[in-house]
Structure formats: C-alpha cells, structure tokens
MARVEX-919980 format. One line per field, with one value per residue: residue in three letters; x, y, z of N, C-alpha, C, O in turn; residue number from 0. Coordinates in steps of 0.02 Angstrom, whole numbers, plus 32768, in hexadecimal, padded with zeros to 4 digits. Each point is the difference from the previous one (the first is absolute). Layout:
<pts>
residuo	(Ala/...) .
neast	(X/...) .
nnorth	(Y/...) .
nup	(Z/...) .
caeast	(X/...) .
canorth	(Y/...) .
caup	(Z/...) .
ceast	(X/...) .
cnorth	(Y/...) .
cup	(Z/...) .
oeast	(X/...) .
onorth	(Y/...) .
oup	(Z/...) .
num	(NUM/...) .
</pts>
This chain:
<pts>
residuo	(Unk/Unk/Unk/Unk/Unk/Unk/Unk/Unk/Unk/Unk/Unk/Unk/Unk/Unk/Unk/Unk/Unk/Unk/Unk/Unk/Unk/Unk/Unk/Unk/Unk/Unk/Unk/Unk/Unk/Unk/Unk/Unk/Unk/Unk/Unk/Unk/Unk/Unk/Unk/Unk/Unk/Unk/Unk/Unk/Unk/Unk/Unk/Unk/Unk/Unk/Unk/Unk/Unk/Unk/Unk/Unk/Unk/Unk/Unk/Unk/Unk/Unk/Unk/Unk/Unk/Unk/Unk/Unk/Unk/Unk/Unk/Unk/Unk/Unk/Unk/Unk/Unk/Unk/Unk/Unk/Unk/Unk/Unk/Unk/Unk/Unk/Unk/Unk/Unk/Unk/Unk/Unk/Unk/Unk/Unk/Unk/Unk/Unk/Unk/Unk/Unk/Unk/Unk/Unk/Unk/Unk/Unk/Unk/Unk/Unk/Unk/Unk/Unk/Unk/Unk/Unk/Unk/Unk/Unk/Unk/Unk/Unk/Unk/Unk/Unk/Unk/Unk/Unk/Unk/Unk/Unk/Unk/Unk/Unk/Unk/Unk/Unk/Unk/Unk/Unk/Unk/Unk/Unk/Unk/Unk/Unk/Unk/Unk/Unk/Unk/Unk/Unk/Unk/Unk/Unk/Unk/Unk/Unk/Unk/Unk/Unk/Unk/Unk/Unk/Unk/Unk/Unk/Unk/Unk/Unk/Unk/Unk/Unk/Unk/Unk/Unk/Unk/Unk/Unk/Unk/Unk/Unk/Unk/Unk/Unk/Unk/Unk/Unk/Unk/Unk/Unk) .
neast	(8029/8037/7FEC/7FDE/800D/804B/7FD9/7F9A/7FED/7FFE/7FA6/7FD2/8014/7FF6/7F99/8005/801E/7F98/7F99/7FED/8079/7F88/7FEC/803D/7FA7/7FFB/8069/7FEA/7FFC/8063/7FE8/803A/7FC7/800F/805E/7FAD/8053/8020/7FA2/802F/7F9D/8061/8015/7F9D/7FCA/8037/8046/8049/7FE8/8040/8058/8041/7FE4/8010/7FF4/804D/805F/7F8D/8034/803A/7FC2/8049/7F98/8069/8021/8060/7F82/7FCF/804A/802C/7FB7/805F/8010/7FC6/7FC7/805C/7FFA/7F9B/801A/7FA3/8040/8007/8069/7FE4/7FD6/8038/7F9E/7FA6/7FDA/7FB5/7FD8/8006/7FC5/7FCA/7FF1/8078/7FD9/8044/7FEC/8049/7FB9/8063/8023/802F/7FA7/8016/7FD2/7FC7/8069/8028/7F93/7FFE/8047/7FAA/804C/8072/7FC4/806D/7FA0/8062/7FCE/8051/8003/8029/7FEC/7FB9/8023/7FCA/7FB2/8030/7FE5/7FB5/8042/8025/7FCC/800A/7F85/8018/805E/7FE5/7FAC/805F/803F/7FED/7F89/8062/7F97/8041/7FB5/7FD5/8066/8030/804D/8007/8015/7FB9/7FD1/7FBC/7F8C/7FF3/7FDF/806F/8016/7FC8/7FC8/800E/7FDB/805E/7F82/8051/7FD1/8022/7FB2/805F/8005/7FD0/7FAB/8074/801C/7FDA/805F/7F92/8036/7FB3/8036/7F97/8008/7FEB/7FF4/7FF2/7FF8) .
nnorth	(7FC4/7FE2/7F8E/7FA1/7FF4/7FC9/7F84/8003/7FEC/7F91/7FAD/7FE4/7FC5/7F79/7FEC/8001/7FB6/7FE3/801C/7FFD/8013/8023/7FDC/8051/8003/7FA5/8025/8026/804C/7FFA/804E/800A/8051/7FDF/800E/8037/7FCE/804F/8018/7FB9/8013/7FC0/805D/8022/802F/8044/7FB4/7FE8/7F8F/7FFB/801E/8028/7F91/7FFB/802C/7FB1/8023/7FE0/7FA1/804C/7FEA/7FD1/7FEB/7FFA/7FA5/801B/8035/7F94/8041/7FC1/7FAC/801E/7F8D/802A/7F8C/7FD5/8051/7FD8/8069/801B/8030/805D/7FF6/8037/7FAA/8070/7FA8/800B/801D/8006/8051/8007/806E/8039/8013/8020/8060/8022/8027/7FF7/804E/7FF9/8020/8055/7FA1/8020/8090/7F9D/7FEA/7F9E/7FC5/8085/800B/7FEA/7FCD/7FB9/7FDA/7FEB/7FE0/8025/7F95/800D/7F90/8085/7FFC/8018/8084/8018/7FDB/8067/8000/7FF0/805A/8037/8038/8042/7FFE/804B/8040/8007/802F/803B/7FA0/7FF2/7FEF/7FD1/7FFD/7FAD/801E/7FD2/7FDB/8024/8049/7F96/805E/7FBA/7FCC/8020/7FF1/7F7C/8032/7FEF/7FEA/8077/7FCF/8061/7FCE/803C/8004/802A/804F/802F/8054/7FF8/7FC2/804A/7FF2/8015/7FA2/8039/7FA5/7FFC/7FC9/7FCA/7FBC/8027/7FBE/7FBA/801D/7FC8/8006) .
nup	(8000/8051/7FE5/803B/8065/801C/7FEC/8050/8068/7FED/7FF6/805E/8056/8003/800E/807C/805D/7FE2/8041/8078/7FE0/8000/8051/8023/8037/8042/8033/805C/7F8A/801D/8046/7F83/8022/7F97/8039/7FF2/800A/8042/7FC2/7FA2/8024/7FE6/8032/7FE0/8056/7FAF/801B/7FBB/7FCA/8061/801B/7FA5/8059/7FAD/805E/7FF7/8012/7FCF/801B/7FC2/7FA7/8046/803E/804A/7FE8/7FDA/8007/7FEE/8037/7FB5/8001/8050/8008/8060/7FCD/7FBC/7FAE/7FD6/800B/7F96/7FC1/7FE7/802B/7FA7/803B/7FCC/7FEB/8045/7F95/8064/804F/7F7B/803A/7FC0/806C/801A/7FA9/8062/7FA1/801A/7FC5/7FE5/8060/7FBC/7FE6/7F87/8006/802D/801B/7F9F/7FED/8017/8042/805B/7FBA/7FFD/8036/7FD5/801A/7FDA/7FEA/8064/7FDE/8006/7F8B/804D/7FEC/805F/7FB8/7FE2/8067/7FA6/801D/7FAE/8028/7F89/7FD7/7FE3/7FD0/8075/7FCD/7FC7/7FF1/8069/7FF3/7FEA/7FFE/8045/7FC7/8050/7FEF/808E/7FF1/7FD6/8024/8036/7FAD/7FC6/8007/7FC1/7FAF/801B/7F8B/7FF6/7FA3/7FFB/7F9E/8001/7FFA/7FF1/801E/7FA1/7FFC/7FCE/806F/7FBB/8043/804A/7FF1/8054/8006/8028/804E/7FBB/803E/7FF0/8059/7FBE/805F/7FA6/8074) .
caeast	(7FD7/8034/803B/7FB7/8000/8049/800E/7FF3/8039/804E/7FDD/7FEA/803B/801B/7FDC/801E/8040/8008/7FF1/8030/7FE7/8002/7FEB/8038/802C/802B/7FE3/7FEB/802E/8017/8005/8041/8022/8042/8008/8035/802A/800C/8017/7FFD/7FFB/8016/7FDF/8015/8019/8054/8013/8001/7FB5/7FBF/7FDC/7FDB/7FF1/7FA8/7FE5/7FC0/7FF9/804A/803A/7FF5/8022/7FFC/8021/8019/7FD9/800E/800D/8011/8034/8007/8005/801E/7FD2/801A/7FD2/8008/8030/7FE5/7FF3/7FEE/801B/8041/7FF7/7FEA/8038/7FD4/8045/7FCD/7FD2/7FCF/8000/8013/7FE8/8019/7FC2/7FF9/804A/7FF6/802D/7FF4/8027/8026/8021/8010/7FE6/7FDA/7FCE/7FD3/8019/7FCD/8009/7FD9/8039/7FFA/7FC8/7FEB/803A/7FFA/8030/8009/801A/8034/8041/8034/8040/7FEC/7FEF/7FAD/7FF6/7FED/7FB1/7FD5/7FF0/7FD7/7FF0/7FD5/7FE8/8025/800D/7FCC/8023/7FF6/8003/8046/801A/7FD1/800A/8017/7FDC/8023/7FDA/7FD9/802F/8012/803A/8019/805A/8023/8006/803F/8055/8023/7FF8/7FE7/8007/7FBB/8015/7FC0/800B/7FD0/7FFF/7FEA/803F/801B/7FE0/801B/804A/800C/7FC5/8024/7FB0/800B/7FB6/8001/7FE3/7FD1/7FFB/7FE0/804E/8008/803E) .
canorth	(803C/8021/8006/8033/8041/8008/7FFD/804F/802F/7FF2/800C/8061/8016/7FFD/8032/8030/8003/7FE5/8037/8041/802E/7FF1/7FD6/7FD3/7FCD/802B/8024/8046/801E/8023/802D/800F/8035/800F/8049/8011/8049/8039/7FF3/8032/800D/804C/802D/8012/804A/7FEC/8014/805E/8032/7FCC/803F/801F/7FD6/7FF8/7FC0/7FDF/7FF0/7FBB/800C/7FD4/7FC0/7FC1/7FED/7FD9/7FC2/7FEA/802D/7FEF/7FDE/7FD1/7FFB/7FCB/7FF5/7FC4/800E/7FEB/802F/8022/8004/7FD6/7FB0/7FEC/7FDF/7FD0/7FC8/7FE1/7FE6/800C/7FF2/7FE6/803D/804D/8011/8034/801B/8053/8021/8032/8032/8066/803B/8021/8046/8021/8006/802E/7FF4/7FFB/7FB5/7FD1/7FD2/7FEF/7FF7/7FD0/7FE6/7FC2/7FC6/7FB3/7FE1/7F96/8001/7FDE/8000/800B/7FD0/7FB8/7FDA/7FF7/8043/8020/8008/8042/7FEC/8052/8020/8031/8024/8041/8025/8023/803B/8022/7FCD/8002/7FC3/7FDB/7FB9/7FEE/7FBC/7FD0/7FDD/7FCF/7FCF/7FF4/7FFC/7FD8/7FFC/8052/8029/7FCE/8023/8022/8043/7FFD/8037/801D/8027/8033/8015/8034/801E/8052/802E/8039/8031/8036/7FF1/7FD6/7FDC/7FE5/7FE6/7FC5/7FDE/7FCA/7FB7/7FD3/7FD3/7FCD/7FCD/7FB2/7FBB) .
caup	(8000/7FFC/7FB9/7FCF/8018/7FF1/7FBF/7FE2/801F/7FD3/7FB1/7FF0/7FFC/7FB5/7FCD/7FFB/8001/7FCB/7FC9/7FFE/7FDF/7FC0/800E/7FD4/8026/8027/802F/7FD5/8015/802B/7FD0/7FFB/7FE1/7FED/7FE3/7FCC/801C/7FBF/7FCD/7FDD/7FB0/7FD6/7FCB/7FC0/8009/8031/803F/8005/7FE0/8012/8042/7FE4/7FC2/800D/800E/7FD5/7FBC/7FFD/7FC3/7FC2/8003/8029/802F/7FFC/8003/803C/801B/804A/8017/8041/8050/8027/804C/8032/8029/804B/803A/7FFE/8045/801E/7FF7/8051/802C/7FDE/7FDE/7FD7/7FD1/7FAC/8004/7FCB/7FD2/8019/7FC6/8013/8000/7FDF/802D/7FFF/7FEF/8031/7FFE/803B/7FFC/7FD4/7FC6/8006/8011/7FDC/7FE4/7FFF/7FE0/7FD3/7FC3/7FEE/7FDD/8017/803A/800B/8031/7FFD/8050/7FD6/801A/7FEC/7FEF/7FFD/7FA7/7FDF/7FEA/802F/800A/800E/802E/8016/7FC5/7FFD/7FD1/7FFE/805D/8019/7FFC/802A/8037/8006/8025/7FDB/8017/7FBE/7FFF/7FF1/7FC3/8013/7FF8/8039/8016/8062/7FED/8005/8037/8036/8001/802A/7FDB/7FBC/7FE9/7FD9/7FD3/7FD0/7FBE/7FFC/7FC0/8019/7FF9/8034/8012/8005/8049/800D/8027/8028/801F/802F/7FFE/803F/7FD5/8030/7FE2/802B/8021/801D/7FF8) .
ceast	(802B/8028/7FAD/8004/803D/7FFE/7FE7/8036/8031/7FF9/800A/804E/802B/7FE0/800D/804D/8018/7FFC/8028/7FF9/7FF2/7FF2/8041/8035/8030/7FD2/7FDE/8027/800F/800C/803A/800E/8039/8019/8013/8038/7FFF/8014/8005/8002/800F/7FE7/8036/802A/8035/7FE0/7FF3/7FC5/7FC3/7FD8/7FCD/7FD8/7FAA/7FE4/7FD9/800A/8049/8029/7FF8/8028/7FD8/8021/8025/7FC7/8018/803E/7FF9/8013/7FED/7FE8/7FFE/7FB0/8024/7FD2/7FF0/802C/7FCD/7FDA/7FB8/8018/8035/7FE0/7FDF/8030/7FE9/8053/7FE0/7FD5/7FC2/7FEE/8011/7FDF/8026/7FB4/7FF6/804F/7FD6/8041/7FEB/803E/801E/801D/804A/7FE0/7FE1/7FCA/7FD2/7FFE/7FC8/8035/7FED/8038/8002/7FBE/7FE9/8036/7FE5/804D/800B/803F/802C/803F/8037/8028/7FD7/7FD0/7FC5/7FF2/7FCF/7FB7/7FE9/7FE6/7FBC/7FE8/7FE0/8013/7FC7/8018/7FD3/8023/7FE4/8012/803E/8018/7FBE/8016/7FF1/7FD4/8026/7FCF/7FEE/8034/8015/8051/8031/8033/8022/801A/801A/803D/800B/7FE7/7FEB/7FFF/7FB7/802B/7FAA/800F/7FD7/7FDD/7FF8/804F/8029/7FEC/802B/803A/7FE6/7FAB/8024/7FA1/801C/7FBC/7FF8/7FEB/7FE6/8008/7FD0/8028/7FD7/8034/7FDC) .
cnorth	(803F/8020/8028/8045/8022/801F/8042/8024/8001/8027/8059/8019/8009/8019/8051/800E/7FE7/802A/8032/803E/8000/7FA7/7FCF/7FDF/803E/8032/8039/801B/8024/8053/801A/8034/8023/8042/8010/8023/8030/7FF5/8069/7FFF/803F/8020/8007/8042/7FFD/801D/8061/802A/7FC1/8033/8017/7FE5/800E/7FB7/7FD3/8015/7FCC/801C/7FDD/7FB7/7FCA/800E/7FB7/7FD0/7FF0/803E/8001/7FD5/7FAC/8013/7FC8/7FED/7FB7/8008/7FD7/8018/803D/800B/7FC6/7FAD/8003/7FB7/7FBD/7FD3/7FF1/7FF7/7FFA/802E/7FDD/8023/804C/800F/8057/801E/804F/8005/804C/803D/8044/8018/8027/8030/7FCC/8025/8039/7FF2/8003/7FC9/7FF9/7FC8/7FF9/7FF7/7FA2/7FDF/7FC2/7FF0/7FB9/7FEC/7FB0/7FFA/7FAB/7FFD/7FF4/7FCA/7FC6/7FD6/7FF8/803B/8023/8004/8028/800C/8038/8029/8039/800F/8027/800B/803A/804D/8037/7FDC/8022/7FAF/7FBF/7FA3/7FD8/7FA3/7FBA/7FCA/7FAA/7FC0/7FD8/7FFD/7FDB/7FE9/8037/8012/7FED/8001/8032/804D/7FEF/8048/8021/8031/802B/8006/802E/802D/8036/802F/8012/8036/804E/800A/7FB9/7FE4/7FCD/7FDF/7FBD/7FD5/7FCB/7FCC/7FD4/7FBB/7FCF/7FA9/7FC9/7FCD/7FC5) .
cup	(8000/7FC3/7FCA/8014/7FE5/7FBC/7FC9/8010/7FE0/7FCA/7FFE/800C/7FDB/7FCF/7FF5/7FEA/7FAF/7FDA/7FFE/7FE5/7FB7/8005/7FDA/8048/803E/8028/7FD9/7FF9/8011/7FD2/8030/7FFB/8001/7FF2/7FB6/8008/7FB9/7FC9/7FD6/7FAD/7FE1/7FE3/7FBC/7FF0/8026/8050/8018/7FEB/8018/8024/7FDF/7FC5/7FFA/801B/7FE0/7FCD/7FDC/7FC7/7FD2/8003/8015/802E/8006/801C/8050/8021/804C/801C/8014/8046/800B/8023/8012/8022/804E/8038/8016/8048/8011/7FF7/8055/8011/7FE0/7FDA/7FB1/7FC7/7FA8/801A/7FC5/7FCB/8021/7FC3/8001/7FED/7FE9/800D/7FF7/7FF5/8011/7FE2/8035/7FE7/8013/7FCA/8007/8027/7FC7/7FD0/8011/7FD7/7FB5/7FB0/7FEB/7FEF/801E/8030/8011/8036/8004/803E/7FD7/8038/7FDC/8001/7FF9/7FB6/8002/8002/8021/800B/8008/8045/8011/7FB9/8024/7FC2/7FFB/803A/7FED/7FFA/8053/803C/8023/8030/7FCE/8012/7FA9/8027/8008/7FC4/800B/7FEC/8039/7FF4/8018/7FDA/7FF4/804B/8041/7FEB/8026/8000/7FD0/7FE2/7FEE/7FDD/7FDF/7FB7/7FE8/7FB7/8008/7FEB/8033/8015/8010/8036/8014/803B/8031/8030/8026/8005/802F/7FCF/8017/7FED/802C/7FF6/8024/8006/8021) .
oeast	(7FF4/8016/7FFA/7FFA/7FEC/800E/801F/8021/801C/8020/8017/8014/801A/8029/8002/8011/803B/8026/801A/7FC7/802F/8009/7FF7/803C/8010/7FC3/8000/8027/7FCF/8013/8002/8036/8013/7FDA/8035/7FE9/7FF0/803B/7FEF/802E/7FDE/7FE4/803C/8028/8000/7FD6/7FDB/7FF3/7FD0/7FC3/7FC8/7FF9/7FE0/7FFC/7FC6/7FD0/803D/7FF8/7FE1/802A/7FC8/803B/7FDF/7FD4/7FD9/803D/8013/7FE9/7FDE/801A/7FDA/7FDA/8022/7FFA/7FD9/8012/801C/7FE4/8006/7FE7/8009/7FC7/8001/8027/7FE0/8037/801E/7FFC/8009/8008/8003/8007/802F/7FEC/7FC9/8029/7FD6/8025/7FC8/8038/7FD6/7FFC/8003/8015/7FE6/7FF4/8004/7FCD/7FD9/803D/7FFA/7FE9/8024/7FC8/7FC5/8038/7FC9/803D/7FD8/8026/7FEE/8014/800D/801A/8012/7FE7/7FF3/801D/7FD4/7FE8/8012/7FD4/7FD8/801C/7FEF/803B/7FD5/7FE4/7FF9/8039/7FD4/7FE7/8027/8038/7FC3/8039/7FE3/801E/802A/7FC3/7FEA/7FEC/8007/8014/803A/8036/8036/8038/800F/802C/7FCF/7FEF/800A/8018/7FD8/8021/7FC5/8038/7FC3/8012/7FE8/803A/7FE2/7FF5/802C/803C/7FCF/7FDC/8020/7FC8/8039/7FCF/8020/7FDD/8023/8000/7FF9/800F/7FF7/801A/801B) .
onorth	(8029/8039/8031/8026/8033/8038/8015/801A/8036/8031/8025/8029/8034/801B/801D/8024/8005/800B/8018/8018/7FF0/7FF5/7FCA/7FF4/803A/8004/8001/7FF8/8026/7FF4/8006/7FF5/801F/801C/7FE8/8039/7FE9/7FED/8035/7FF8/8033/7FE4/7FF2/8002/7FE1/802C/8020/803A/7FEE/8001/7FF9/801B/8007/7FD0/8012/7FF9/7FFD/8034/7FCC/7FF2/7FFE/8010/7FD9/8022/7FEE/8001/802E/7FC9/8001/8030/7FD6/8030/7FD8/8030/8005/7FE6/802E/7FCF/7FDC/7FD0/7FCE/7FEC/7FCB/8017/7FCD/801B/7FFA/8009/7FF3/7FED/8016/7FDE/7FFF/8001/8013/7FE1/800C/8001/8016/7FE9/8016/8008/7FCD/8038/8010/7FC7/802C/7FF4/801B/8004/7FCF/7FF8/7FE9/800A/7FFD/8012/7FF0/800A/7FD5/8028/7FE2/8030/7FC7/7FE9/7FD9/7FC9/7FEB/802B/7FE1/8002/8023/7FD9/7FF6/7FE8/8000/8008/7FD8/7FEB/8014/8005/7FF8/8022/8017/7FEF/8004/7FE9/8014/7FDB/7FFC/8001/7FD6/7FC6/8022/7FCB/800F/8011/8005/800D/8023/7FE6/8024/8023/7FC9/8031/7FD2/802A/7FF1/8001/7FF8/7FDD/800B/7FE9/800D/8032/7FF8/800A/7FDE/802B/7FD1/8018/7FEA/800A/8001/800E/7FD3/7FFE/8016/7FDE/8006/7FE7/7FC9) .
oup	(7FD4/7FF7/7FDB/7FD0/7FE2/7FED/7FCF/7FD3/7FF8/7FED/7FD5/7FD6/7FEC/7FDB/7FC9/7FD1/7FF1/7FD1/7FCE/8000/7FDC/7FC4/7FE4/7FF9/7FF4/7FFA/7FC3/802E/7FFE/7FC6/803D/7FE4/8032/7FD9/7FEC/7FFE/7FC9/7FFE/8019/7FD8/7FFF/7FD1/7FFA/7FD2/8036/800A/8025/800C/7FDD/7FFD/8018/7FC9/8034/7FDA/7FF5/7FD9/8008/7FE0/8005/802B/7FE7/7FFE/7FDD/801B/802C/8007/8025/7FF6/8034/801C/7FE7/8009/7FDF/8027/802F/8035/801E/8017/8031/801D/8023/7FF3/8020/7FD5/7FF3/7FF8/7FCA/803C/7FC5/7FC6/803A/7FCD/8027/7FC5/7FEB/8023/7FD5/8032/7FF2/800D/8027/7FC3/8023/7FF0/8036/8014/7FD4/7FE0/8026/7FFA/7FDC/7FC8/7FD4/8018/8011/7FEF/8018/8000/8012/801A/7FCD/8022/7FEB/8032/7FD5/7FF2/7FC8/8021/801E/7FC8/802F/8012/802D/7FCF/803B/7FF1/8013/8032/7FC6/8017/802B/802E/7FD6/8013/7FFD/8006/7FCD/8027/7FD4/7FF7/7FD8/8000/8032/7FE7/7FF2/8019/801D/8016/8031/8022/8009/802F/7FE8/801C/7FFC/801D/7FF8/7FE5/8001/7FCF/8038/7FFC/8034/7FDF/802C/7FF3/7FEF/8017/7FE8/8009/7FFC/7FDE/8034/7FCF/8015/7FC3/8039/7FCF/803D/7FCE/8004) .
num	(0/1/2/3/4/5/6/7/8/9/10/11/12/13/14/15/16/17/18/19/20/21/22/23/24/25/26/27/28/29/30/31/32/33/34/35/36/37/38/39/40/41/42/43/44/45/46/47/48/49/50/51/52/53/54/55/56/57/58/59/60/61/62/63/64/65/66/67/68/69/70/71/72/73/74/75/76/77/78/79/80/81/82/83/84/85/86/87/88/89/90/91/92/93/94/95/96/97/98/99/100/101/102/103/104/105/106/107/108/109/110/111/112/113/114/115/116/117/118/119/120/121/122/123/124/125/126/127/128/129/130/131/132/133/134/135/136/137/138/139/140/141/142/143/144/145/146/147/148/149/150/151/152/153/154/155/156/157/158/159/160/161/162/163/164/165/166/167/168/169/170/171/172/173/174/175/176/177/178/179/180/181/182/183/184/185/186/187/188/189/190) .
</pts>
C-alpha cells in the first residue's frame, strides 16, 4: 500500500525534474548575466574634426562587417554559477544582449548609423563553425541603448569550453565620430 502511495509521488517528481526548463531535461535554468566592457566604433571624421561632427549623420561607404570587437565569456566563472561544481552544461541559450551608448560619445548618439547586427558565438581555434546566436533587423532608430534578440540557439558545447567567443556582424555606414558603448549578455544556463 505504501509503494501505491509513493509511486504518484515519484511519478510527479521525476515529471517535473524531467521536464525542466523548456521541457528538454535537467533542472530549470539558471539566468546568467554577463558584462560587456567598452567597446569603440570609429568614426569616419579624423580625430581633430569629430567635435564638430553632426550627430547621426553616417558616412559614406560600408561600414566594416565586423566592426565589433570579439567578446571573451566564461560562464562558469560567473558570480551566479560560484560555488557550483559544473563540468558541462545541458543547455545555454543567450536570451538578449543589451548595448548603451556612453560618453565619451557625442551627446545625442544613437545607433542609428546601423542597419543590422548578428551575433554568432564559437570557440576560437576549435574549427566548427560559428552560431547565430542574436539578431536585430532592423536596429531601431533614434535608440541610444538597443537589445539585440537571442535566436534560441542552444549553445552548452560552446559554452562548456573554458572561454568562448560572440563575434558581431554587422551592416550600416560609419558613423561621423567615434561611438564608444558597453552592455550586458543575458544567457539561461542548465547543467
């Protein structure tokens, strides 16, 4: 009579603990957030005549594709992973990144000298090719801080390496002075 009583109890436990987050196995996950530190996108106008640039307005040409830098993550060095013994994980998706315009940059920057940003995420040297990890098409005008979507990739081999990379790609003109900006990279973390 006992083990009859039990046996819902198991059933619902393991049903949950099964489902997890997204119903794909493992605990629920855990949300990660990461810093961007300062980046800088060059203006087009030398150095000596940026002061006196008109804001927003872009430069002729193309902007470079990969006008933003590599960022390093290590997401198991990450303040909520402490203390946690993790050696994989199950999944990692990267849910937004968020970019904020900062000063140095003129006042009144925006984003608007860009057209698209894709972000693929990849560990340097290890030869598979890199994953879409985020998108925004169109970027939003008039923005000086704009979040870039994750595209729901699960990551967890990427992201059980030591370090990894999120490279950007981007489309749009040079923007008049220089754009200096930072951000945060949300991710959701099952092991």
């Amino acid at each position: 009579m006992r083990f009859l009583l039990r046996a819902p109890l198991i059933l619902l436990v393991s049903a949950t603990l099964g489902c997890g987050n997204d119903g794909l196995g493992g605990l629920p996950g855990i949300p990660v957030s990461l810093d961007i530190s300062e980046q800088k996108i060059p203006g087009f106008a030398p150095p000596s005549a940026q002061a006196s640039c008109a804001v927003n307005v872009p430069g002729s040409g193309a902007l470079s594709t990969d006008s933003l830098q590599p960022i390093s993550f290590d997401l198991k060095a990450s303040r909520e992973l402490q203390g946690q013994s993790v050696l994989r994980f199950t999944k990692v998706k990267l849910e937004h990144v968020d970019l904020n315009v900062i000063p140095p940059s003129q006042a009144g920057q925006t984003w608007d000298f860009l057209d698209s940003i894709r972000l693929f995420a990849d560990v340097p040297g290890r030869g598979d090719p890199p994953v879409l990890v985020a998108e925004l098409n169109p970027v939003p005008r008039g923005q000086t801080t704009i979040r870039i979507e994750g595209t729901g990739a699960d990551i967890s081999d990427i992201a059980s390496a030591d370090r990894f990379e999120v490279r950007g790609e981007v489309s749009g003109r040079p923007p008049c002075a220089d754009v200096h900006f930072d951000g945060e990279a949300d991710f959701k973390v099952s092991f």
